[in-house]
N, C-alpha and C positions, 0 to 999 in steps of 0.2 A: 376667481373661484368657480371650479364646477361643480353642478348639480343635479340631480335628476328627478324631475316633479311628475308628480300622478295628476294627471290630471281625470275627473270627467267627463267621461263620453261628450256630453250635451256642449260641454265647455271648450273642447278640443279647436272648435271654430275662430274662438277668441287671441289664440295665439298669435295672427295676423295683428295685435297690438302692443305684442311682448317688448318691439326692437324700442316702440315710442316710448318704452317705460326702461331704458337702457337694461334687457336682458337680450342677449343673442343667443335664437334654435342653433345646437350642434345637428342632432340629430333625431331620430324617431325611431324606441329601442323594444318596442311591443308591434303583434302582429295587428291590435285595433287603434294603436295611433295614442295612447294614453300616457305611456310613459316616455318623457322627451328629455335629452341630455342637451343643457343651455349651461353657457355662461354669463356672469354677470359679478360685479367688486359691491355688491348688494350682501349684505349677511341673511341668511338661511331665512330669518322670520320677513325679513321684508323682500326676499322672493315670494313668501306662501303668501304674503299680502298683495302683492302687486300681481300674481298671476292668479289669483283666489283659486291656487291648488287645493288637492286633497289633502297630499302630504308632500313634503320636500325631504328630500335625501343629500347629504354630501356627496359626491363621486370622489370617493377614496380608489389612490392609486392600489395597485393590484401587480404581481411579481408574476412575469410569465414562466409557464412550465414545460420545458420541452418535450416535443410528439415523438414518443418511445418509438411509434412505427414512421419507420424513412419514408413508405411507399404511398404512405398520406399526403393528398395534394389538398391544400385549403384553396376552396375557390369562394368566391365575390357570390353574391345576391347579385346577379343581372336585371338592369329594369328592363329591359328584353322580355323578361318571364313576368314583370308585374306587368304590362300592358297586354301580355299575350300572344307576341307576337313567337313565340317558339310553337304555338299551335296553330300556328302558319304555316313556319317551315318544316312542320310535321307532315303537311302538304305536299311540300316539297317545292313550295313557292318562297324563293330567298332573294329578290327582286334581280333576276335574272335577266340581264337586256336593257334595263333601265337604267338611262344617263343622268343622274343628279352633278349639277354645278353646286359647286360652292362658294361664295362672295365672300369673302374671309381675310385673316392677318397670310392667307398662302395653307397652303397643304405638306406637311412632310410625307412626298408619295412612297420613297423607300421604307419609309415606316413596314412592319414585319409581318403587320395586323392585315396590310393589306393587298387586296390579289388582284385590283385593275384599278387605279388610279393614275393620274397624267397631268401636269402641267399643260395650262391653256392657254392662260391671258394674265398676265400681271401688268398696273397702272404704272411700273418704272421698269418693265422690260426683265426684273432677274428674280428670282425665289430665294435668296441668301436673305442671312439675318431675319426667320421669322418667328413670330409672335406664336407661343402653343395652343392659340387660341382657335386658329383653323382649324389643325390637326385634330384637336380634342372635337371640336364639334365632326369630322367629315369620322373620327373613330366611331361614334355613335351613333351615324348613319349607316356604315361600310363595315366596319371590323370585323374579322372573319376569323380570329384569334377565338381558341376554345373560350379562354375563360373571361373575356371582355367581347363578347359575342354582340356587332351592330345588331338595328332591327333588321336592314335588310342587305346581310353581307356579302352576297352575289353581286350586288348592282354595282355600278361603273360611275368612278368617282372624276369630276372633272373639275381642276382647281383654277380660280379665278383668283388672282388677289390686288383685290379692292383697299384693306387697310395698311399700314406700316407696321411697324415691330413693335410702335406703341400703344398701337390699336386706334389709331386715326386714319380717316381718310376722304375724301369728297365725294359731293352726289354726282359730280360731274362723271368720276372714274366707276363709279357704283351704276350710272345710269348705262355707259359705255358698255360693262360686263355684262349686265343685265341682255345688253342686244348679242353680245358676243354668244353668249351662250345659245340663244335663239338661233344663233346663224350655225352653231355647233350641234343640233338638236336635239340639245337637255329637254327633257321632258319634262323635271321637279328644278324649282331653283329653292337653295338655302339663304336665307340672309338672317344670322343672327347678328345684328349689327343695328344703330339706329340715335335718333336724336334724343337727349334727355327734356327736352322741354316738350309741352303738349302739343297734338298737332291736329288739325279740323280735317285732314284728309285730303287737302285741296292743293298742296304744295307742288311742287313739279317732280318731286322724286314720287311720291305718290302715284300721280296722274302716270308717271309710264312705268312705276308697275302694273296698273289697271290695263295697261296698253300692254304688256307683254301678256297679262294674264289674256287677254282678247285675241291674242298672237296663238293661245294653244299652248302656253307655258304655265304649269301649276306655280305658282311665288307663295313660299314659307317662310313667315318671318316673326322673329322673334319681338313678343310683346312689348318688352323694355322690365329696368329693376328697379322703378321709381314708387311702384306701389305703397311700400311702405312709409316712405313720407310724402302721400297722397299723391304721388303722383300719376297725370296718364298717360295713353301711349303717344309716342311721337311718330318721328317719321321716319320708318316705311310702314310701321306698324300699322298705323291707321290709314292705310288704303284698303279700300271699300272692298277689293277682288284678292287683296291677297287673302291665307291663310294665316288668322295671328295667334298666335300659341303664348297660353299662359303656364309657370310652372306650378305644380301639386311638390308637396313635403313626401320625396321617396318613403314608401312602404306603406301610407294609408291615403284616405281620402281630402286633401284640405288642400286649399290653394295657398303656397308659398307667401309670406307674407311680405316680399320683395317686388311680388309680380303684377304688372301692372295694367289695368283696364279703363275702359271708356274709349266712346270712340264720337264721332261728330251726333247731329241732332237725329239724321236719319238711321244711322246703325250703332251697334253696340262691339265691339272687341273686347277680348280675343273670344275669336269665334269656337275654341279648345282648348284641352292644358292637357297637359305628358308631365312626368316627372323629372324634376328641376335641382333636387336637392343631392347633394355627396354622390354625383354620378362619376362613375367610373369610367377614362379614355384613354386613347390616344395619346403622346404628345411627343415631338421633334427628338429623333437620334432612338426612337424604339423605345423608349420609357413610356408609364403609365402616370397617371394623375386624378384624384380627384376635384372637382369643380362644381360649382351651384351656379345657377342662373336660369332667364329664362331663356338663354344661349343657347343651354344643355338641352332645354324641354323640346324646342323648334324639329333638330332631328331628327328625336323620336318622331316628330308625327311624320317628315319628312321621310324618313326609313319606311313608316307606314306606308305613304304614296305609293313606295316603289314598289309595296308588297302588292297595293290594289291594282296598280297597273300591269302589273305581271297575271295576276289574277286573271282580270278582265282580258285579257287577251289570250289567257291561256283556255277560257270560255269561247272564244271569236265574238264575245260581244262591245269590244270598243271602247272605245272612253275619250271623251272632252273634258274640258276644266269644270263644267257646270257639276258634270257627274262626278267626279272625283271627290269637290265640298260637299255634296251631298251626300256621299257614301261616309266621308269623316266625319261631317256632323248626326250622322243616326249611329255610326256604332259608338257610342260615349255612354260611359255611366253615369248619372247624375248626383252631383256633391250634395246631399238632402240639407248637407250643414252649413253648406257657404252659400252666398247671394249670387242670383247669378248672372249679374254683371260683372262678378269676379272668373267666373268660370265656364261662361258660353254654354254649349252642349255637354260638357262635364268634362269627365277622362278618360282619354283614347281609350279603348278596347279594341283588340283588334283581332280577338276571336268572334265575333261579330259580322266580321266581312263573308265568314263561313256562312251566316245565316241569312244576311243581307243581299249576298252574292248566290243566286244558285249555280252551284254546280253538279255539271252532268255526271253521271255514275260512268259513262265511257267516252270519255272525249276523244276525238280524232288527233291529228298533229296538231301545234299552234301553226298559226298562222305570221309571216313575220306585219309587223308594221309597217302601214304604208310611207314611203319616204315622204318627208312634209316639203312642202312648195317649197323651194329655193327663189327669194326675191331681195332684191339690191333694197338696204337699210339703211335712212338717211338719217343719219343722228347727227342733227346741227350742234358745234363745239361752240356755246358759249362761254368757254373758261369756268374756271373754281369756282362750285356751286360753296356753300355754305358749309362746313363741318360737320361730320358727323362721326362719334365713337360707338366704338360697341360696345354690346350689353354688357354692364362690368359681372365680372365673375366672382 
């Protein structure tokens, strides 16, 4: 049965408990996050009991009526616009130049959304039979499609694929791409992918993210969906240098109650969150799809990267890895209602980078980037690291 419950302003926070009281968020159907469409085989009173709503509603079905005017095109709530990132490219910054890899099930690059994407490195040599699980996340980086608009749909998509069609695959093929991409000169790496058990940070897939981020490669990776049955992040997640993205419940402030945090004794993850929930992408043969996880959220920040780094170069002022988390982590707004070990520095903003970022009232040309060192990569092949699925959706 579906429902639709008021909740609360103050209380809204609490719904990260909903799943352990078997109710599942659909979605968030108000612009302050109050009123939430869940399902649950609960009758009406013991939803308003168990989620100490204000009120509870049935969600009765509803007979659609057709739009008298043809010339009406219904478009999508882009989370593009809830992060901000359209008063970017109001700028005219759409991460133009900027090589994002993506570690993924493969990329569908003929997809329609997109206007420079390329096969790179796959761990069995072919792109056939893949999982819509790349595709959806590299849409939500890249898409350049009106009305499912990436954050930064200029940028240059370069597809790795690390998992199977099942969405498995090893750290051994994960650690491999990881340098492929280095040797391709990805600027941003994706990895929405990762271990469902907890991880101290110390593991060796870890250890050479740390080493690629020290390489001059920015690593975004997706926190893991263990949250809700307490779980924390695993592994890539908790390496100390990448970037770990938690997801937010699209359209208000609240940390998804799937997403998952903590990190070893000396730091905390995710160090962010982007919006995780009913996002709209991509997926294999030119179709659309929605999808939740902290899969989705990763992207977004990732799409952001490529906005900063266009940014910053379109100033001639530079950028390393150092500077790049720290421009992520000051433009965030903070969740006053979640803990914030759930949610780092809060939620991206990325109209912020305007204010964080000065720029000049008459800038000269850009400048291109300088080519980065070309040096021989010695990745010793110990054979099949340990498993690892991704972030389930």
């Amino acid at each position: 049965m579906r429902y639709i419950i008021e909740m609360e302003k103050k209380k809204v926070a609490e719904m990260s408990k909903f799943r352990e009281k078997e109710i599942k968020i659909l979605k968030t159907l108000n612009l302050n996050g109050t009123l939430i469409s869940v399902e649950s085989e609960k009758d009406k009173d013991a939803v308003k009991k168990a989620t100490g709503a204000k009120e509870v509603y049935v969600d009765e079905k509803v007979k659609w009526i057709p739009d008298e005017d043809e010339e009406t095109e219904v478009k999508l709530i882009d989370t593009y616009k809830e992060i901000n990132a359209d008063k970017i490219h109001e700028e005219g910054i759409t991460g133009e130049n900027v090589i994002v890899g993506i570690l993924d099930t493969g990329v569908d690059i003929d997809h329609n959304c997109f206007e420079k994407a390329y096969h790179w490195w796959s761990f069995n040599d072919n792109f056939d039979n893949l999982h819509s699980h790349g595709t959806h996340v590299a849409g939500i980086v890249a898409s350049n499609d009106y009305n499912y608009k990436g954050i930064a749909p200029n940028c240059t998509i370069y597809d790795f694929r690390v998992l199977d069609s099942e969405g498995y695959g090893y750290n051994s093929d994960i650690i491999n791409a990881m340098w492929k991409a280095v040797e391709a000169n990805c600027d941003v790496i994706n990895m929405s992918l990762g271990s469902d058990y907890p991880n101290d940070g110390k593991d060796i897939l870890c250890k050479q993210v740390n080493e690629v981020v020290n390489w001059g490669v920015v690593v975004v990776v997706a926190a893991g969906n263990s949250g809700g049955s307490g779980g924390s992040c695993g592994a890539p997640a908790s390496a100390e240098k990448a970037i770990t993205v938690g997801a937010t419940m699209k359209g208000f402030d609240a940390v998804a109650y799937f997403s998952s945090y903590g990190g070893n004794y000396d730091y905390q993850k995710p160090e962010v969150c982007a919006p995780g929930t009913n996002v709209w992408s991509a997926v294999p043969n030119s179709r659309w799809a929605m999808y939740s996880g902290t899969s989705m959220a990763a992207p977004h920040i990732t799409g952001a990267i490529a906005l900063i780094m266009e940014l910053l170069w379109y100033i001639y002022e530079g950028y390393n890895t150092e500077r790049i988390k720290d421009i992520i982590e000051s433009c965030c707004d903070y969740m006053v209602e979640e803990l914030p070990e759930k949610q780092g520095y809060g939620k991206i903003n990325c109209e912020q980078f305007l204010e964080y970022i000065e720029i000049p009232e008459e800038p000269g040309p850009p400048e291109e980037p300088p080519e980065k060192q070309e040096q021989q990569l010695l990745l010793q092949d110990g054979g099949r690291m340990s498993k690892v699925c991704m972030a389930k959706i």
